[in-house]
Legacy VTK file of the C-alpha trace (Angstrom):
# vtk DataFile Version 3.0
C-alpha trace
ASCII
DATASET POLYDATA
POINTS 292 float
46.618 -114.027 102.776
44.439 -116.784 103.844
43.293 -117.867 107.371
45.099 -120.463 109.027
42.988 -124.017 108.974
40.706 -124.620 111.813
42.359 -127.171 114.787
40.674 -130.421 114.392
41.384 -132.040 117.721
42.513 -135.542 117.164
40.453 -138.473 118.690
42.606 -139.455 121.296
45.143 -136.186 122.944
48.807 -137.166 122.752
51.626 -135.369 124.076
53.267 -133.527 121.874
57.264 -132.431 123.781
57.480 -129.930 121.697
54.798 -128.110 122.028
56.583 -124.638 122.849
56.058 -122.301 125.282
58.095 -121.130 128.214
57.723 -123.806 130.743
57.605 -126.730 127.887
60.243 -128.643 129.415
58.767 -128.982 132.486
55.340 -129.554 131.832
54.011 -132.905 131.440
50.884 -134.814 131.579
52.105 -137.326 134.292
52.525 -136.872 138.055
55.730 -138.322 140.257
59.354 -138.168 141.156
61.577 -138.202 138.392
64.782 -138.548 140.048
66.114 -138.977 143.662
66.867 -136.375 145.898
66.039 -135.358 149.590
65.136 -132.588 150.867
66.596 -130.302 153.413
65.688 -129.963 157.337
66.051 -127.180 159.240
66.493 -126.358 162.897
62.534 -125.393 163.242
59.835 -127.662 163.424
58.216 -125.316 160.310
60.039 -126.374 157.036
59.044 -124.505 153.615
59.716 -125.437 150.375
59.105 -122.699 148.228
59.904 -120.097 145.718
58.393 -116.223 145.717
55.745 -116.568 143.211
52.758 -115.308 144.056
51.654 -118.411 145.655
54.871 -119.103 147.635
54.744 -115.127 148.699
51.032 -115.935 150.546
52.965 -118.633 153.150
55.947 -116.371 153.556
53.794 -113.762 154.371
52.533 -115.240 156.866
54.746 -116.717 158.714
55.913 -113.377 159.006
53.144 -112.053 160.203
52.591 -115.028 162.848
56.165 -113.818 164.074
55.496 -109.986 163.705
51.812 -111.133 166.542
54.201 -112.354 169.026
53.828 -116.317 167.954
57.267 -117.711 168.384
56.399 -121.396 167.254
55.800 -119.735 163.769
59.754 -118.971 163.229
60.322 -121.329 160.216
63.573 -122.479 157.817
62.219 -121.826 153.952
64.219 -123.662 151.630
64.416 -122.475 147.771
62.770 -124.931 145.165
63.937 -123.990 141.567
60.734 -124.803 139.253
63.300 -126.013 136.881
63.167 -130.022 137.406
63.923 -129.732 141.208
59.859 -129.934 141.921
59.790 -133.402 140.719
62.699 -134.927 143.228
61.223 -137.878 145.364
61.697 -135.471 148.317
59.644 -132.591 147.443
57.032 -135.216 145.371
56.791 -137.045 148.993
55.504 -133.610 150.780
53.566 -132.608 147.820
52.388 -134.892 145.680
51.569 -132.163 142.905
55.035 -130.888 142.327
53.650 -127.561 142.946
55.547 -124.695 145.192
54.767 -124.085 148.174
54.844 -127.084 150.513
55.000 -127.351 154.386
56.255 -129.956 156.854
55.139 -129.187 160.396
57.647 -131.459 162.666
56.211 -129.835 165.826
53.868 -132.908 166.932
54.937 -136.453 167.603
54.384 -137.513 163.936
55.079 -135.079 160.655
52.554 -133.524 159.365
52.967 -132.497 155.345
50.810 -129.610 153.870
50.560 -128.185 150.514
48.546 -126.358 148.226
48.793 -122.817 149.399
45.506 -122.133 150.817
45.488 -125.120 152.763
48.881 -124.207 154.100
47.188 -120.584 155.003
44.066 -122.545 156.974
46.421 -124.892 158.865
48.443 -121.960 160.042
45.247 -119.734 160.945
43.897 -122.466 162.893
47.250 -123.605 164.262
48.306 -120.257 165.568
44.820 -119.396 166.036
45.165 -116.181 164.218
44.335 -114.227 161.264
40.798 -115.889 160.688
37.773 -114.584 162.554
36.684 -116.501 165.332
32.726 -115.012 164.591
30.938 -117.775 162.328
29.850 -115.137 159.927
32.984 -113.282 159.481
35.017 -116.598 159.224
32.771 -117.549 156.612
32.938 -114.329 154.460
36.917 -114.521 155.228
36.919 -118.560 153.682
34.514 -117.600 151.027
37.194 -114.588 149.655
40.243 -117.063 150.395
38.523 -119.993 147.985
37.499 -117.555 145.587
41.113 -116.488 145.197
42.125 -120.682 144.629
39.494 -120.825 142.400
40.091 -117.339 140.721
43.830 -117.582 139.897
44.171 -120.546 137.715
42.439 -117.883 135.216
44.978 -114.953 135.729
48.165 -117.317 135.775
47.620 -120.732 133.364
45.021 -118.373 131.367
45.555 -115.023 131.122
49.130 -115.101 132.052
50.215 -117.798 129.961
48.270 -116.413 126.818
49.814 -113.064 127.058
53.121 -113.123 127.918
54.312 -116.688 127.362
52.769 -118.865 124.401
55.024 -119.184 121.785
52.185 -117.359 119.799
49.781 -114.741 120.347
46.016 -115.787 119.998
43.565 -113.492 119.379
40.784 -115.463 121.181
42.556 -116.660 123.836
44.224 -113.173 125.255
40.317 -111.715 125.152
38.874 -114.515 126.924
41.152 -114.382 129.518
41.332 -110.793 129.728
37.107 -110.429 129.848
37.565 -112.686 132.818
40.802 -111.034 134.615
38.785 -108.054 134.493
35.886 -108.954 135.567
37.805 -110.479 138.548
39.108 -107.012 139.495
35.975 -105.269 139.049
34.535 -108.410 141.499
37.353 -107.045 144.132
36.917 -103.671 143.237
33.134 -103.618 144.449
33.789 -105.405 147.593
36.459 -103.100 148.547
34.331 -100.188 147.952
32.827 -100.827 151.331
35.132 -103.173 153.178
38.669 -101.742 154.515
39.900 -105.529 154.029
37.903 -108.978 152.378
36.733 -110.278 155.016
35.363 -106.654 156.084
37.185 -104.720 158.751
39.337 -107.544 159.864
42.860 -107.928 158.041
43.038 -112.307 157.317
43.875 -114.905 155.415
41.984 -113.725 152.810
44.620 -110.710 152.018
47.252 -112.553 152.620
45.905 -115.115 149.698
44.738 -112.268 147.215
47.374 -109.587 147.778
50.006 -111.374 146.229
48.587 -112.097 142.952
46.147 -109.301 142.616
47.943 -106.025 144.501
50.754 -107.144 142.033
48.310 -107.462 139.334
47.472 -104.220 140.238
50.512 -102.499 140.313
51.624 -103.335 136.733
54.151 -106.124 138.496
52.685 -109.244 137.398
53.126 -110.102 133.007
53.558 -106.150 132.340
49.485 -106.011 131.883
48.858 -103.400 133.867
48.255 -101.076 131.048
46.459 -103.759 128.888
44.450 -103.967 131.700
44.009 -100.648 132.901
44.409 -101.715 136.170
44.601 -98.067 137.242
40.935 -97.599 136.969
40.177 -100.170 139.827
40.545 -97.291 142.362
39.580 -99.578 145.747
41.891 -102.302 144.724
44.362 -99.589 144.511
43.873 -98.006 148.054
43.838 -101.596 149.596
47.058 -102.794 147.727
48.644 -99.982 148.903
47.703 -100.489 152.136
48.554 -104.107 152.351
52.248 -103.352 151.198
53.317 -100.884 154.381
52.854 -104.067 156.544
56.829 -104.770 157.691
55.902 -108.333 157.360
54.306 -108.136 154.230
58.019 -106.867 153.301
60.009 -109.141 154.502
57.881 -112.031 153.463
57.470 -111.274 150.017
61.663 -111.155 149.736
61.905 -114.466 151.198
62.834 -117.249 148.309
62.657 -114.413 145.720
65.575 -115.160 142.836
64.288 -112.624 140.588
64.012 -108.328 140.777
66.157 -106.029 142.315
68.475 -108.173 144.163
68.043 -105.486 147.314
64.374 -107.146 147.575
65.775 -111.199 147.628
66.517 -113.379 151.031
66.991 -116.973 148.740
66.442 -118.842 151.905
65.631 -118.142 155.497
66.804 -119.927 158.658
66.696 -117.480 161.082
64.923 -113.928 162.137
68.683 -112.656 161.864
68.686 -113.180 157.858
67.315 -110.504 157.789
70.418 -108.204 158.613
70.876 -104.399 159.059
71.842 -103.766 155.586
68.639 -105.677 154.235
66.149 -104.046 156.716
67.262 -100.716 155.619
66.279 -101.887 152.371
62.594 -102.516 153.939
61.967 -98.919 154.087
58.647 -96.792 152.308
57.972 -99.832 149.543
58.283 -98.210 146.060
56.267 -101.524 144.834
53.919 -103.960 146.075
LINES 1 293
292 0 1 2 3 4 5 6 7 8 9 10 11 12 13 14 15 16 17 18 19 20 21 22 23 24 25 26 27 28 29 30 31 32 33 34 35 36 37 38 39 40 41 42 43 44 45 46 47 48 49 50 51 52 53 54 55 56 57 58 59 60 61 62 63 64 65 66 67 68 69 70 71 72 73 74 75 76 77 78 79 80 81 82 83 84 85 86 87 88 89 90 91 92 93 94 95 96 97 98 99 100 101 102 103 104 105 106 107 108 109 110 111 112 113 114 115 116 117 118 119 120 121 122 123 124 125 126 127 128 129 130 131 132 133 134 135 136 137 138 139 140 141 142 143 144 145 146 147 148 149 150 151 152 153 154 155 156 157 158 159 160 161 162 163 164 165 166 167 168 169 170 171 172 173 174 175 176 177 178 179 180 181 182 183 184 185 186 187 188 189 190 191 192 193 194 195 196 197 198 199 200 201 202 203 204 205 206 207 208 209 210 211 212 213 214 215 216 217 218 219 220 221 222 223 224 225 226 227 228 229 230 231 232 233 234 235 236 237 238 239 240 241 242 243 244 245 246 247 248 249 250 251 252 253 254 255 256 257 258 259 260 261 262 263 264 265 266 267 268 269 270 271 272 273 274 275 276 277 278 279 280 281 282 283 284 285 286 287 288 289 290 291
């Protein structure tokens, strides 16, 4: 059997449709609405368009946590965006102009206010609600320093490692290990800083849990691509205790079900209007979490 040629890349990239993978028809290498189509508006002045990936579970998270401190201006109407086409509508494309989940419009003030990317979204609500950040200049600054290291940090577990390993249309060698070096080594960069800190921005919980926790305490749990044994996540014992500890939070619960169309359907709320959504039958659901 002989090796497969080397890729020559050509002179001048051009976009192949069918290029596989599982997100090949939506992917693109352009940016803007591709049909018509408005978006929703709620009854609060906080309207979410989102859907429970990791990055949509941060903002859910925290609005339920706002609401869970007493701060009744965070109550909020989240709206479910399909990633199957429904990003690109001139509505959605209007609040964010990346066609990426999750995206905010605060209609509180005398003129909207549109916010996206999901650590933005998490800075605007600290500083709005004036919570969850650390008012001391040094802690605040560890606390942003762990919340940008998670933007920066992700792109490498979801478009890289994720993508390589569970959906390319082919396994390659090279790619899985790179990513996987580098997943790693993100864990064991966690793993040390937990060692002596109860949360990431020390002893405070913050924005900076709410950002990592999704994508890293499911990471950690075996929940996110089914690497958990690839990765031996197990072995990551301080990630471990604060992932655990992270998931008893009641809001943590409640905001991780919110816009979730996927899992046990016991753990989805599609959309959420109202405190009341969710109902007796779904609280009882929110009991001891059996996963993160």
């Amino acid at each position: 059997m002989t090796d497969a040629p080397a890729y020559e890349p050509p002179k001048v990239w051009t976009w192949n449709m069918e290029s596989g993978g599982r997100f090949a028809s939506i992917n693109r290498p352009i940016a803007g609405a591709t049909h018509d189509k408005e978006l929703p508006v709620g009854k609060h002045p906080l309207q979410l368009y989102s859907l429970a990936t990791p990055n949509g579970q941060k903002v859910t998270v925290m609005l339920e946590e706002l609401l869970a401190a007493g701060h009744q201006g965070a109550e909020y109407d989240a709206w479910l965006i399909r990633i199957d086409g429904n990003q690109f509508g001139s509505g959605f494309v209007a609040v964010n102009p990346n066609s990426k989940i999750p995206a905010m419009m605060d209609r509180s003030g005398p003129a909207p206010i549109r916010i996206f990317e999901s650590g933005s979204i998490l800075l605007y609500l600290a500083e709005k609600f004036d919570a969850f950040l650390p008012k001391d200049i040094k802690a605040r600054t560890e606390c942003l320093s762990w919340l940008f290291w998670q933007m920066g940090s992700a792109p490498y577990l979801g478009g890289g490692f994720g993508h390589f390993y569970a959906y390319a249309p082919t396994k390659i060698e090279y790619a899985i290990d790179r990513f996987a070096m580098e997943v790693k080594r993100q864990l064991d960069v966690l793993d040390r800083r937990l060692a002596d800190n109860e949360y990431l921005g020390g002893n405070e919980y913050s924005i900076a849990d709410i950002a990592v926790w999704p994508w890293y305490g499911a990471l950690a749990k075996g929940l996110l691509y089914g690497a958990g044994e690839f990765l031996a996540v197990q072995d990551y014992k301080n990630v471990q205790r604060w992932t655990d500890q992270i998931a008893k939070r009641p809001a943590v619960r409640r905001g991780r079900m919110v816009n979730r169309i996927f899992g046990d359907p016991a753990s989805q709320l599609h959309e959420r209007h109202d405190a009341s959504d969710f109902d007796t039958r779904t609280q009882d659901k929110l009991g001891a979490p059996a996963e993160t």
